[in-house]
ZAMARGU-4260 file (C-alpha; in steps of 0.2 Angstrom, whole numbers, plus 5000, padded with zeros to 4 digits):
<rodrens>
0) 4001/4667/5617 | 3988/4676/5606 | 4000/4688/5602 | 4016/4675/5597 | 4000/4666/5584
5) 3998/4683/5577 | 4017/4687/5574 | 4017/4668/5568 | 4003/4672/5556 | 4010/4686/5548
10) 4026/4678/5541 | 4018/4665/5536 | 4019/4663/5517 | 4005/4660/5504 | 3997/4644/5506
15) 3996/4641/5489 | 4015/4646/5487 | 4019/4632/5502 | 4009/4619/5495 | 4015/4621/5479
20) 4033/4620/5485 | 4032/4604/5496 | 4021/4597/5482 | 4036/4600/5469 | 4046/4594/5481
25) 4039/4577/5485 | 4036/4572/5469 | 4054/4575/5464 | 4059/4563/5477 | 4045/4549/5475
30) 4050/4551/5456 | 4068/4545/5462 | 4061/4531/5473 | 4047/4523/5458 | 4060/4526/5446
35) 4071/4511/5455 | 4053/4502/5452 | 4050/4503/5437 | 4068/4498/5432 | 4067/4482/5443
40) 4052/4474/5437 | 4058/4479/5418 | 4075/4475/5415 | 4086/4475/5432 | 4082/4456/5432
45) 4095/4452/5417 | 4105/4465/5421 | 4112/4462/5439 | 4107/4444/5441 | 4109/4435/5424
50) 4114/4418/5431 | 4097/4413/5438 | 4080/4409/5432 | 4070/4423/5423 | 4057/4422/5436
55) 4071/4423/5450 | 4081/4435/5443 | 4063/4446/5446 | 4061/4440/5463 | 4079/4445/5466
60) 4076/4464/5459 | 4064/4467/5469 | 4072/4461/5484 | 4083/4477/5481 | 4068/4486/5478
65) 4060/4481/5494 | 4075/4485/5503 | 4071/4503/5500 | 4057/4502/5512 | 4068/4494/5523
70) 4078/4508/5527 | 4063/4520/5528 | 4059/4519/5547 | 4077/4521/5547 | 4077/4537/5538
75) 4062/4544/5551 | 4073/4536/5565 | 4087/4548/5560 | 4076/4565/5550 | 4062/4565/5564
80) 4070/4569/5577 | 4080/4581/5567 | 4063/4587/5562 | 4059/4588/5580 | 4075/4595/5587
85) 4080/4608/5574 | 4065/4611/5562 | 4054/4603/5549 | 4066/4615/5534 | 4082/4607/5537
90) 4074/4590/5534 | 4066/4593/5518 | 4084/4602/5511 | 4092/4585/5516 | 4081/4571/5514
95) 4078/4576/5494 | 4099/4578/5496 | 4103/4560/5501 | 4090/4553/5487 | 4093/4561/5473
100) 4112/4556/5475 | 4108/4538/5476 | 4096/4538/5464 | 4111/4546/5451 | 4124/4534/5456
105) 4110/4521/5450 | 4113/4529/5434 | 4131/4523/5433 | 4130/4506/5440 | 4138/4493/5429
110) 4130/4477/5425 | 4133/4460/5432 | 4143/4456/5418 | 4155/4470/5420 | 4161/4470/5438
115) 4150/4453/5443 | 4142/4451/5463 | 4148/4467/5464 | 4134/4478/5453 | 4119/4470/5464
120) 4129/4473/5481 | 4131/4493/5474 | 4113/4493/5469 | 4108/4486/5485 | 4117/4499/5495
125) 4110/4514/5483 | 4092/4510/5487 | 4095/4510/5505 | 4101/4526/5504 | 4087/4531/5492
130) 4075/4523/5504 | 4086/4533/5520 | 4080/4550/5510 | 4063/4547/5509 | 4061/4540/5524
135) 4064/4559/5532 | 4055/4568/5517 | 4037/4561/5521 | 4035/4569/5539 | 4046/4585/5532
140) 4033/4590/5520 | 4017/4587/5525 | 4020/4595/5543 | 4026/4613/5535 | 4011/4613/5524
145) 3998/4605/5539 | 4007/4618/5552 | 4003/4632/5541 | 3986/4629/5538 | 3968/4634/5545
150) 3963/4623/5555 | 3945/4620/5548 | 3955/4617/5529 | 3971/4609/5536 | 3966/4590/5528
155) 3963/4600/5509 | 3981/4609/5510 | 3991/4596/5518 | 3983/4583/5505 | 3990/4595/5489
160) 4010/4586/5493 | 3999/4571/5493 | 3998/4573/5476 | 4016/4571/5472 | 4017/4550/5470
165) 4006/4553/5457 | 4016/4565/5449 | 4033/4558/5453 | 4028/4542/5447 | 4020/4549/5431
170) 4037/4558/5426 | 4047/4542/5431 | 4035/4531/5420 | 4033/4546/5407 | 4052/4544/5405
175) 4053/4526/5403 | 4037/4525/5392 | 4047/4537/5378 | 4060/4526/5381 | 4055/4511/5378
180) 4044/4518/5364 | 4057/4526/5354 | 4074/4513/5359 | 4076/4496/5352 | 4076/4482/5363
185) 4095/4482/5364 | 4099/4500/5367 | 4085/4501/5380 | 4093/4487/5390 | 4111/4495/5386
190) 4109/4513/5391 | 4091/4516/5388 | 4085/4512/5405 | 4098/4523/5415 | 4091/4541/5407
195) 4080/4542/5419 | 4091/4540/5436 | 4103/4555/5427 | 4088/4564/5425 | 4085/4565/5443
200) 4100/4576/5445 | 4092/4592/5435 | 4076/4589/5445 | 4085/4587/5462 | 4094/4605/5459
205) 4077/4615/5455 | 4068/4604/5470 | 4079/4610/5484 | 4081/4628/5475 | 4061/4629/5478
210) 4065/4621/5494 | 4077/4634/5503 | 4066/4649/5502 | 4051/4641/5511 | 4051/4646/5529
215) 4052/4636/5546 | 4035/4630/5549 | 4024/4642/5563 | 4021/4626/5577 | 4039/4623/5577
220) 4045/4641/5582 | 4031/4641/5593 | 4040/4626/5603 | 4056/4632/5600 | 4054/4651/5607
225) 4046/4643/5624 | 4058/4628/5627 | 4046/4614/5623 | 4055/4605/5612 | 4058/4585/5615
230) 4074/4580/5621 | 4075/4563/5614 | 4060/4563/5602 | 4064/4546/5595 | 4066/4538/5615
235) 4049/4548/5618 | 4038/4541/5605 | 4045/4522/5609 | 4042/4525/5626 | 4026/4534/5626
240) 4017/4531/5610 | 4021/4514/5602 | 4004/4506/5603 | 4000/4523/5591 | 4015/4518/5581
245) 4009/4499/5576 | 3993/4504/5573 | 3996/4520/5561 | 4010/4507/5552 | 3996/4493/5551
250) 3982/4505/5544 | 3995/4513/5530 | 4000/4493/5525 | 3986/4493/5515 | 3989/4507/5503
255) 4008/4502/5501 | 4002/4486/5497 | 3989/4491/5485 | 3999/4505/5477 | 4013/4495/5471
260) 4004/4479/5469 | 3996/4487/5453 | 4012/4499/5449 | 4026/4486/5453 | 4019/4469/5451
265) 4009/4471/5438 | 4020/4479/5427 | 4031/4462/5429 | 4016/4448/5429 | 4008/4458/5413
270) 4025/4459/5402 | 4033/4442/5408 | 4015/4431/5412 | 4003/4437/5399 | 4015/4444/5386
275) 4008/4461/5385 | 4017/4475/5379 | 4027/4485/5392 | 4019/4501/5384 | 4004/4495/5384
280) 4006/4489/5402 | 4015/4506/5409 | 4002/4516/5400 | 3988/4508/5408 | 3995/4510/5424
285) 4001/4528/5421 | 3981/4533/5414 | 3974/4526/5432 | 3987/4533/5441 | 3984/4549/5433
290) 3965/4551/5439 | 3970/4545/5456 | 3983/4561/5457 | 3970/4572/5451 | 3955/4567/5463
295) 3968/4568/5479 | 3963/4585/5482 | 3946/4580/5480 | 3948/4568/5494 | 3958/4576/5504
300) 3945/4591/5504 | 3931/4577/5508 | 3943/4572/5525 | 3938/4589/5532 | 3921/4586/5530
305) 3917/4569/5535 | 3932/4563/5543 | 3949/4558/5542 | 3947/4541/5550 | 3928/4541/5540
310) 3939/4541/5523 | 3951/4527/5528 | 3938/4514/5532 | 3931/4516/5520 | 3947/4518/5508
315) 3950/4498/5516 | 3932/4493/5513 | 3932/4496/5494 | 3951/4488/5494 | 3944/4470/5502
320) 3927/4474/5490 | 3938/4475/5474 | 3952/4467/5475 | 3946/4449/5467 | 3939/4459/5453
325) 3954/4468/5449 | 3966/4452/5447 | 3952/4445/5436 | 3953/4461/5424 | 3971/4460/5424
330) 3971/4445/5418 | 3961/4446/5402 | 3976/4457/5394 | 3965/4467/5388 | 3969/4487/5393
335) 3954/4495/5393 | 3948/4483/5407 | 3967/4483/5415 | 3964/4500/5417 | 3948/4497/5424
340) 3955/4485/5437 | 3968/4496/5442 | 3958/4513/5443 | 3946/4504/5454 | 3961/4499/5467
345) 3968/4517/5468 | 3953/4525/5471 | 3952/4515/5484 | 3967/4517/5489 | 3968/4537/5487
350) 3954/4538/5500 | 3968/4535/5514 | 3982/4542/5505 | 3974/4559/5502 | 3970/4560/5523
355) 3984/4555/5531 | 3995/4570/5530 | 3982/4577/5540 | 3976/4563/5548 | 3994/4557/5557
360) 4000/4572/5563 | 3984/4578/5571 | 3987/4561/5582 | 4004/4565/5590 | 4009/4580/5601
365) 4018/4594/5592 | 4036/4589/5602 | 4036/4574/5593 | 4027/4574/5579 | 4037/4573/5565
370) 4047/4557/5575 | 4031/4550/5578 | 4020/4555/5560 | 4034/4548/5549 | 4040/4531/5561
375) 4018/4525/5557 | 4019/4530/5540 | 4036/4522/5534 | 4033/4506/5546 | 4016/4504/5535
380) 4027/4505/5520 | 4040/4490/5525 | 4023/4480/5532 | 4014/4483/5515 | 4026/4490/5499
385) 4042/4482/5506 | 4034/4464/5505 | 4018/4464/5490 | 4031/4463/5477 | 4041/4449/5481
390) 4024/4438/5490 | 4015/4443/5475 | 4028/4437/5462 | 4031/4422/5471 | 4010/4418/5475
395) 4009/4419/5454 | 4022/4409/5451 | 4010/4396/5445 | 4001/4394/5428 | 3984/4398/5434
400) 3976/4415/5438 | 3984/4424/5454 | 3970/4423/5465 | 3983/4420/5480 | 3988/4440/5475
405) 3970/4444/5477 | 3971/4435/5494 | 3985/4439/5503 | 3977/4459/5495 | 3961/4458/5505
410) 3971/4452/5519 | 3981/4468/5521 | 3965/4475/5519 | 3955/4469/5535 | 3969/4471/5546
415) 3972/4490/5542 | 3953/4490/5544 | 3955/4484/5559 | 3968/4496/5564 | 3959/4511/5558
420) 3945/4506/5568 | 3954/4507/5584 | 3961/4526/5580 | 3953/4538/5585 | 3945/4554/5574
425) 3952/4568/5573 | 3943/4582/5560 | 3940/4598/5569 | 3924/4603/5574 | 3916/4615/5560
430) 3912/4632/5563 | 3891/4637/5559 | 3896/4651/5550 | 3908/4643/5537 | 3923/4653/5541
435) 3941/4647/5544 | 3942/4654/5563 | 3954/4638/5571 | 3944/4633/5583 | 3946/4621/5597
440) 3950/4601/5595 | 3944/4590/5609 | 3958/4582/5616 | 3951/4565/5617 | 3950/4563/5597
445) 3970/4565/5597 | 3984/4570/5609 | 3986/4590/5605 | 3979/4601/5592 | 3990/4607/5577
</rodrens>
């Protein structure tokens, strides 16, 4: 055994090479997946479903938006136990695949009033695939950094592909921002708004180029040389681990629901309700998105020091704390205090994000973790990213202030709290002398070490 973690050890590959990679890689596919968001609460609207209301033309875009997250626990359904079976690699080569081949197609799409029902129907089979993708990328990822990490820094490394929402989301915003700033009205709406799905095509290519020299993950030919792979991983994780499951998806909920309430909703309620100015709303949300990518490390780093499930109660606490005053900033229109609101939310928000790719796969069993890792985190995405569009469009449908958002936000909030509170922790002990020896997890605070 000693001697197989050596052998292991010495092909494995820079840290810094392997976190880079998975981190170039994830945000290449999130970029394809906020992209979609972006689009439908800008324009997709008019586009695809110009014989209703405004307001239910919204609501309709981003139905196909939530199916996206949808499919996701389908994509870990199908990738995991892939992941599982035959290697975290093969996952991440065709997860980013499938996504940034229906986020092309997006691209070409003809409107409503070119081929009629037809154009939301293919929209709404593209996002599924999109969602499909990514629902395998997640667990993919973060397992061949957190496999190759020490043991007493694994919650710093496997937080850097954390970082990649940020940045995909930035590039996908970036692009429609220049758009949008340099197009007229009319040729944004034409042709304008599809630049950005083409562009995923160039970033796919040098995503799995940088993905097919990274090598298989140590933990995984460790199972594989002895046998110890799951037969059925998917059947194993239902059977055996489904309370962990639920309450990984109920705990996640809240940073879906927080993320894309102030990068989906927002976006829609501050250009269509208020009347502010779409660059002025997307640059808002980019700057605060922007500082939330750049403390992630930070955070991540604070997870091995006080505790992965330390960081996410208290990443819930400050969501049900702020979430009243964020709504009221949003809706004074004004953007330094916009930004102010929103910042405040994804802080919050970052204190989960940045610990989970540690945090989730320390709580399942090497054989089944990457069936088990992804199924909690994509659930939390249907229960929480899936849905706060669409309630939150329809609790500010009125003429007052959205305080029903702010609501149905602290919801979310106390039950992943609750959830959280019911996991167990699972940071390893710290060594006296400060060194990165791996030592020892007790078993109790997760079901096997990394």
């Amino acid at each position: 055994m000693h001697d197989a973690r050596l052998m292991h050890d010495a092909r494995s590959p820079s840290m810094v090479r392997l976190a880079a990679a998975s981190l170039a890689g994830t945000a290449i596919e999130f970029y394809d997946f906020f992209v979609y968001g972006t689009a439908a609460a800008l324009v997709l609207g008019p586009l695809f479903f110009p014989t209703v209301s405004p307001l239910t033309g919204t609501l309709a875009a981003f139905g196909t938006f939530a199916v996206g997250f949808l499919s996701r626990p389908l994509g870990s359904a199908v990738f995991g136990p892939l992941g599982d079976r035959y290697g975290r690699r093969p996952v991440l080569l065709l997860s980013l695949l499938l996504t940034g081949v229906a986020t092309v197609a997006v691209g070409f799409v003809p409107p409503y009033a070119s081929i009629g029902t037809a154009a939301p129907v293919l929209l709404l089979v593209l996002r599924f695939l999109q969602g499909l993708g990514l629902g395998g990328e997640w667990g993919g990822a973060v397992l061949l950094t957190a496999e190759h990490a020490p043991e007493r820094r694994r919650g710093l490394w496997a937080g850097i592909p954390q970082v990649g929402p940020a940045v995909g989301f930035l590039l996908a915003n970036g692009v429609m921002l220049t758009l949008s700033a340099t197009l007229s009205e009319a040729q944004f709406r034409s042709w304008g708004w599809r630049v950005p799905f083409w562009a995923a095509g160039v970033l796919v290519a040098a995503g799995l180029l940088l993905r097919a020299q990274l090598p298989e993950s140590p933990r995984f030919r460790e199972l594989a040389e002895r046998d110890e792979r799951a037969a059925a991983p998917l059947a194993e994780v239902v059977r055996g681990h489904w309370r962990l499951v639920l309450l990984t998806a109920g705990g996640l909920a809240v940073g879906y629901a927080v993320f894309y309430a102030v990068t989906t909703w927002s976006l829609a309620y501050g250009t269509g309700r208020l009347g502010v100015d779409r660059t002025v709303m997307l640059g808002c949300v980019m700057a605060a998105v922007a500082v939330k990518g750049a403390l992630t490390p930070l955070a991540a780093h604070l997870g091995d020091r006080l505790g992965r499930r330390s960081m996410c109660l208290a990443g819930c606490t400050g969501t049900v704390i702020w979430m009243f005053p964020m709504v009221a900033l949003l809706r004074t229109g004004r953007a330094p205090l916009m930004f102010l609101g929103f910042l405040g939310a994804l802080l919050a928000f970052v204190a989960m994000l940045a610990v989970t790719a540690a945090y989730l796969p320390e709580l399942y069993e090497p054989r089944v973790r990457c069936t088990g890792a992804s199924l909690g985190y994509n659930l939390g995405g249907v229960l929480g990213g899936g849905l706060t569009p669409l309630v939150a469009t329809a609790l500010s449908r009125g003429g007052g202030p959205p305080w029903g958002v702010a609501a149905y936000l602290t919801g979310v909030a106390l039950l992943s709290l609750g959830c959280f509170a019911l996991l167990p922790e699972t940071r390893p002990p710290q060594p006296a002398d400060g060194t990165d020896r791996p030592l020892p997890r007790p078993m109790g605070a997760g079901e096997a070490a990394v």
